[in-house]
C-alpha positions in Angstrom: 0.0 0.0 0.0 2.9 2.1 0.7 3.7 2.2 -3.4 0.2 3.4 -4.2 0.3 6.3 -1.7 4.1 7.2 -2.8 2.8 6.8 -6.5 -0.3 9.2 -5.5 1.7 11.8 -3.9 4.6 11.8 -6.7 1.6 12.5 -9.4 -0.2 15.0 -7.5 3.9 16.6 -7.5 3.7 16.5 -10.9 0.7 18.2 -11.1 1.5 20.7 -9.0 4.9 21.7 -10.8 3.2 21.9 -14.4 0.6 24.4 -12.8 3.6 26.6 -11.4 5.1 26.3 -15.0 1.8 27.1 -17.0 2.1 30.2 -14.5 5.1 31.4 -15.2 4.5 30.9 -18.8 1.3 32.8 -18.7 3.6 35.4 -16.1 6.2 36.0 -19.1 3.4 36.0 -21.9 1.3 39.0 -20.0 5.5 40.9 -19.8 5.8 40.5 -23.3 2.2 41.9 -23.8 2.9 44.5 -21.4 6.0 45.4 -23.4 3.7 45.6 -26.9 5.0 42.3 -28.5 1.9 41.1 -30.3 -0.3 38.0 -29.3 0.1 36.7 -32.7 4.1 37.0 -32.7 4.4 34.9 -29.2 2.3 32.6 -30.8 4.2 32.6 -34.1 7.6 32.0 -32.0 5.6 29.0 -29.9 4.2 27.2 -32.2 1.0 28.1 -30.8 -2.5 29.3 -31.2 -3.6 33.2 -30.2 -6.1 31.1 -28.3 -3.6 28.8 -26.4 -1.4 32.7 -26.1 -4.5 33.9 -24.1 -5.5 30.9 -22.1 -2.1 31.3 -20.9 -2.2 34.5 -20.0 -5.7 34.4 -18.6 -4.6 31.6 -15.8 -1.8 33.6 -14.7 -3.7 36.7 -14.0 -6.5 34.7 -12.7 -4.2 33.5 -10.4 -2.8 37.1 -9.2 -7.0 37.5 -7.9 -7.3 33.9 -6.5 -4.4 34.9 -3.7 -6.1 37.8 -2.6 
């Protein structure tokens, strides 16, 4: 039982580290915004959609209200 738990908590790490990079992706996205690089350039140099560019962006300043 030990190996599920160990398993459990490892994936939930996981999880937890990909939301604090989809963060500070979104974090350096709304910089380069702020700075007047286009959506449609980051998404250009990312391989990306200007949809997946926002979505990005979106969750990191949603975050910035959550931890008030």
């Amino acid at each position: 039982m030990t190996d599920v738990i160990q398993a459990r908590d490892a994936y939930q790490a996981a999880r937890d580290q990909v939301r604090q990079t989809r963060l500070a992706l979104g974090r350096a996205i709304a910089e380069a915004r702020a700075q007047d690089i286009e959506q449609v350039a980051i998404a250009k140099k990312l391989k990306l959609t200007r949809e997946q560019i926002r979505r990005y962006q979106a969750e990191y300043e949603k975050s910035l209200t959550d931890e008030s």
